[in-house]
ROVOVO-143581 format. One line per field, with one value per residue: y, x, z of N, C-alpha, C, O in turn. Coordinates in nm, 3 decimals. Each point is the difference from the previous one (the first is absolute). Example, Ala and Ser with C-alpha at 12.3 -4.5 7.8 and 13.67 -1.06 7.14 Angstrom:
2
nv = (-0.569/0.107)
nu = (1.319/-0.139)
nw = (0.780/-0.138)
cav = (0.119/0.119)
cau = (-0.089/0.082)
caw = (0.000/0.006)
cv = (0.120/0.109)
cu = (0.090/-0.077)
cw = (0.000/0.073)
ov = (-0.002/0.111)
ou = (0.104/0.051)
ow = (0.066/0.017)
end
This chain:
91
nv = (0.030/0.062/0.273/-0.072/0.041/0.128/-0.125/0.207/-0.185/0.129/-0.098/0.062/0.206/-0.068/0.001/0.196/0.080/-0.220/-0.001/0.174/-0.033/-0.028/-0.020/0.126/-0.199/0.046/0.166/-0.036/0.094/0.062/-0.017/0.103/0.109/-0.209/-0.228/0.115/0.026/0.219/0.147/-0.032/-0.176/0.116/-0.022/0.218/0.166/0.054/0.105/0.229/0.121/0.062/0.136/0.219/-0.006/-0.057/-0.091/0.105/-0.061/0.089/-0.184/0.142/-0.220/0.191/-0.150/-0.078/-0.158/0.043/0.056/0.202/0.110/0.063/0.230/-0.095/-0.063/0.198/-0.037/-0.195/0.199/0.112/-0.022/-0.110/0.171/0.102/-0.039/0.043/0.208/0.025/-0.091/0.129/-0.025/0.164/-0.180)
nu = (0.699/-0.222/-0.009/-0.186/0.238/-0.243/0.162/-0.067/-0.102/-0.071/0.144/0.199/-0.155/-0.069/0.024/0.082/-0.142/0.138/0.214/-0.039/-0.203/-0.006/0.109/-0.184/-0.178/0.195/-0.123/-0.125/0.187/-0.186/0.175/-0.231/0.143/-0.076/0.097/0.058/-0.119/0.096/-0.232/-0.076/-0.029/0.130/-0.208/0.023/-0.110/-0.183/-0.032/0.107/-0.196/-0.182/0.089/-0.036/-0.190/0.034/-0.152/-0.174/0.142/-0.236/0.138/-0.165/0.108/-0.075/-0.136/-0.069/0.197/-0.145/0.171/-0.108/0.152/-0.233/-0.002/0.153/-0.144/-0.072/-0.256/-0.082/0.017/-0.161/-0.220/0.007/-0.066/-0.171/-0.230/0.036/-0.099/-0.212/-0.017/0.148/-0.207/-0.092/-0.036)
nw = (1.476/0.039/-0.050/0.040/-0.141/-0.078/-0.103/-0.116/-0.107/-0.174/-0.097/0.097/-0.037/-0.179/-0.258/-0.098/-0.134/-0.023/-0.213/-0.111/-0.111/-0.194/-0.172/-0.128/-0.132/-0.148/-0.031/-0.162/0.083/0.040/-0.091/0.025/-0.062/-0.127/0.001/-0.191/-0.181/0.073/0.076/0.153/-0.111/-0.012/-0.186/-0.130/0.010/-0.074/-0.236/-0.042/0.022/-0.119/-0.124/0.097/-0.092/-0.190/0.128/-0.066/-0.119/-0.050/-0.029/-0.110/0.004/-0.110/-0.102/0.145/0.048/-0.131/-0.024/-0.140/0.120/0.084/-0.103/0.094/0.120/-0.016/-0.049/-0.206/-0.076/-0.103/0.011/-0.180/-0.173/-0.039/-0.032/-0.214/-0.019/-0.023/-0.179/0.090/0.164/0.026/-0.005)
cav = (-0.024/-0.123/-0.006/-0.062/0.132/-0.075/0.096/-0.072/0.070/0.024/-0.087/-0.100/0.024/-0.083/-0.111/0.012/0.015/-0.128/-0.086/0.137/0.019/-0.133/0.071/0.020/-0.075/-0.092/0.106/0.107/0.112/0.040/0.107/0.040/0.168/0.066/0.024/0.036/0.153/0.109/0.055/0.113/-0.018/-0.064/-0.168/-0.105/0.019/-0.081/-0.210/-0.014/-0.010/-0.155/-0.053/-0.008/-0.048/-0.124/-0.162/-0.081/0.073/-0.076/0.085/-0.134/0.026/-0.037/0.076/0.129/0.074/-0.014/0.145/-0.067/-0.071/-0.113/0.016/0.009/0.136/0.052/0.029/-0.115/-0.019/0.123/-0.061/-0.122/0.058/0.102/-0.094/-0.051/0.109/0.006/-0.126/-0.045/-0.161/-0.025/-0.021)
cau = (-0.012/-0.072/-0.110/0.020/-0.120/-0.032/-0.001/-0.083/-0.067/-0.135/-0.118/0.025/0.001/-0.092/0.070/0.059/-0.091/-0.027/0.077/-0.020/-0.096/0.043/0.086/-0.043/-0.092/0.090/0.046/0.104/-0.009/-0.011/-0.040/-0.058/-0.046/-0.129/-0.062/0.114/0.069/-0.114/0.015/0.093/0.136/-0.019/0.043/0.159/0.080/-0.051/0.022/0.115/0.043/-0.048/0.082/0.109/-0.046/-0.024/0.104/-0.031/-0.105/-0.041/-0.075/-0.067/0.055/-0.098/-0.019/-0.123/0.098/0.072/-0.021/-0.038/0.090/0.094/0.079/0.033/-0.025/0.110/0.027/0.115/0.090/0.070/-0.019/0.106/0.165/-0.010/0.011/0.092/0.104/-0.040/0.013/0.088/0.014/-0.043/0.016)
caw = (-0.143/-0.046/-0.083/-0.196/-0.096/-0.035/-0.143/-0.082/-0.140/0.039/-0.050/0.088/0.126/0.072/0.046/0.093/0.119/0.023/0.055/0.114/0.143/0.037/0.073/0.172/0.061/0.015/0.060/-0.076/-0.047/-0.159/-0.084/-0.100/-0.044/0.007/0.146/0.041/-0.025/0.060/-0.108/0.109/-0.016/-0.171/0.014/-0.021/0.158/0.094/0.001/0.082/0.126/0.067/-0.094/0.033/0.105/0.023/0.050/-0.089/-0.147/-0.007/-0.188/-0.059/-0.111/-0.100/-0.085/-0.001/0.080/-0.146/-0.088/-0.070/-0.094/0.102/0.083/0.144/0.026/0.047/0.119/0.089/-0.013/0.114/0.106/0.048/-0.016/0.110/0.145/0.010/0.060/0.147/0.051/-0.051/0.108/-0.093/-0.108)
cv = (-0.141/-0.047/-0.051/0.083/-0.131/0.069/-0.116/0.095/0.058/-0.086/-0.115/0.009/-0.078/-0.116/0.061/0.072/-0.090/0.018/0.123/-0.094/-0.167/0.051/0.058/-0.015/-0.062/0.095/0.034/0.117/0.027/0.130/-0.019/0.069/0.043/0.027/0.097/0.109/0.013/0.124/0.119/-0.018/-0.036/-0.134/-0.086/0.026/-0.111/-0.136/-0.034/-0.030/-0.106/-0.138/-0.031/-0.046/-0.128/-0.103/-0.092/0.053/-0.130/0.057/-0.097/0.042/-0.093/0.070/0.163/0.098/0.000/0.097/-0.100/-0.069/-0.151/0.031/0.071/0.145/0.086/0.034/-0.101/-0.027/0.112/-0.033/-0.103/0.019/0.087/-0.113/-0.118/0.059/0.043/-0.134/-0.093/-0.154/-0.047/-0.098/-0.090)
cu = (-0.054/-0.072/0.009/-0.062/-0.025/-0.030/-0.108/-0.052/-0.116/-0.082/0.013/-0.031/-0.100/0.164/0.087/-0.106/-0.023/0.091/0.042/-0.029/0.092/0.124/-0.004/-0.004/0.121/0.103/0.143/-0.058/0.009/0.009/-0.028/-0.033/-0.135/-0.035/0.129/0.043/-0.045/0.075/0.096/0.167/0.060/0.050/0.131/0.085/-0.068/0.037/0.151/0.013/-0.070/0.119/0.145/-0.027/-0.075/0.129/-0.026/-0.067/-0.071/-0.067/-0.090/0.004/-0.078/0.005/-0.059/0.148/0.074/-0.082/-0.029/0.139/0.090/0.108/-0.065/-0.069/0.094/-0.014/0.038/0.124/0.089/-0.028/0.097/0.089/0.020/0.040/0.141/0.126/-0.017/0.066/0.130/0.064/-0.122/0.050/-0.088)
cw = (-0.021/-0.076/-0.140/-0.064/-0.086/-0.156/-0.065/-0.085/0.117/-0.072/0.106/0.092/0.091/0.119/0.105/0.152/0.014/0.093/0.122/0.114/0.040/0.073/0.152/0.082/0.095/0.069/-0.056/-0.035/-0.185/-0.077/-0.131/-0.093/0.045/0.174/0.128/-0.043/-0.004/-0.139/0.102/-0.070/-0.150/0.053/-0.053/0.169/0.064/-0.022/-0.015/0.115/0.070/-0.088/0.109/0.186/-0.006/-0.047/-0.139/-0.145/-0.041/-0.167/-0.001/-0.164/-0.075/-0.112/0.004/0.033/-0.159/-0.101/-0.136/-0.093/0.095/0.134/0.163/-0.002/0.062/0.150/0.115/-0.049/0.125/0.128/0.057/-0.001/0.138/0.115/-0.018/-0.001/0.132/0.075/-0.046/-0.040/-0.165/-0.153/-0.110)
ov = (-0.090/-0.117/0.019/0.030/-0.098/0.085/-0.120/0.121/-0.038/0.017/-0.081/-0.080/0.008/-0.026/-0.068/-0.019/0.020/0.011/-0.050/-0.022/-0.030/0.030/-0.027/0.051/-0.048/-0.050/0.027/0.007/-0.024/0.067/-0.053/-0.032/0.099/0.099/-0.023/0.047/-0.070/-0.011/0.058/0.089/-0.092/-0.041/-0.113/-0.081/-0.075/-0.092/-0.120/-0.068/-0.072/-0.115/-0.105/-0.009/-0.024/0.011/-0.090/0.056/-0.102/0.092/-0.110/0.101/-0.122/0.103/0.086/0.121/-0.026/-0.005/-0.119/-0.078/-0.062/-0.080/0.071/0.087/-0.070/0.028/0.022/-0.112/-0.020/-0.006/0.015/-0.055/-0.024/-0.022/-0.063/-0.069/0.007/0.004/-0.102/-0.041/-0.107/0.094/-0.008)
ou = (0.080/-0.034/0.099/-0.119/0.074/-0.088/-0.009/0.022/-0.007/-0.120/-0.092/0.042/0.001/0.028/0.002/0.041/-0.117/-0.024/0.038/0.078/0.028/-0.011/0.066/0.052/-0.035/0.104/0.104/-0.111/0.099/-0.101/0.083/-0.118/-0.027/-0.049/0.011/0.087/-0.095/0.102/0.080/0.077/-0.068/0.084/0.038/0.083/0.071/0.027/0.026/0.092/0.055/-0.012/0.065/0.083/-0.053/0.101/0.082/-0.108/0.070/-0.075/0.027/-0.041/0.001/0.067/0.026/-0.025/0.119/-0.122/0.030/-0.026/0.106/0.037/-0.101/0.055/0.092/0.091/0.042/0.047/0.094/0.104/0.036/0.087/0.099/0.110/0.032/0.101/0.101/0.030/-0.026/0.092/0.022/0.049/0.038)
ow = (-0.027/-0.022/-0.070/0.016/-0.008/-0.009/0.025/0.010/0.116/0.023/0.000/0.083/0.123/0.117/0.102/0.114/0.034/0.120/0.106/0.093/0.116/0.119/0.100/0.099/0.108/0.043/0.060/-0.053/-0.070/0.021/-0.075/-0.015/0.068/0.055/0.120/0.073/-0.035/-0.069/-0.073/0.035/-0.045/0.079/0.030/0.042/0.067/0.078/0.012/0.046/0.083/0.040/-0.005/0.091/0.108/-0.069/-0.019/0.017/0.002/-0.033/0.047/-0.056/0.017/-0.005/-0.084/-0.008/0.016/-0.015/0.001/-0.091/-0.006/0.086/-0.002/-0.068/0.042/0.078/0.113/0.016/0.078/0.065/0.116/0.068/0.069/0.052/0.101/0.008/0.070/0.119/-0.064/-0.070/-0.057/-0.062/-0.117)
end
């Protein structure tokens, strides 16, 4: 268990295919959505489970991650919640 899931907007994705490969380059293991689920499996199974298998959640938390009334989109909100039940050592 080493890998960092890496949550972000899709308007962020430049920035996280940056910080992905940086990561790499440095030999951490990374999980991504785009470069990482495959269509063979439904993807809420998949990103539980790359969720309950990595060592680290990495949000890039920007605006583009806030719905038009200001609030937290739901899907970072469920993501951290998940990996911080997977993860009890978490707080």
């Amino acid at each position: 268990m080493s890998q960092v899931f890496i949550s972000y907007s899709s308007g962020d994705r430049n920035w996280a295919e940056t910080l992905e490969d940086k990561l790499c380059r440095a030999g951490i293991e990374v999980y991504r959505d785009k470069s990482r689920l495959t269509v063979a499996n439904p993807f809420k199974e998949q990103l539980q489970g790359a969720l309950r298998m990595s060592s680290a959640l990495l949000t890039l938390w920007s605006e583009r991650v806030r719905n038009e009334q200001g609030q937290w989109k739901e899907w970072v909100i469920s993501e951290r919640e998940y990996f911080r039940a997977q993860h009890l050592w978490v707080r």
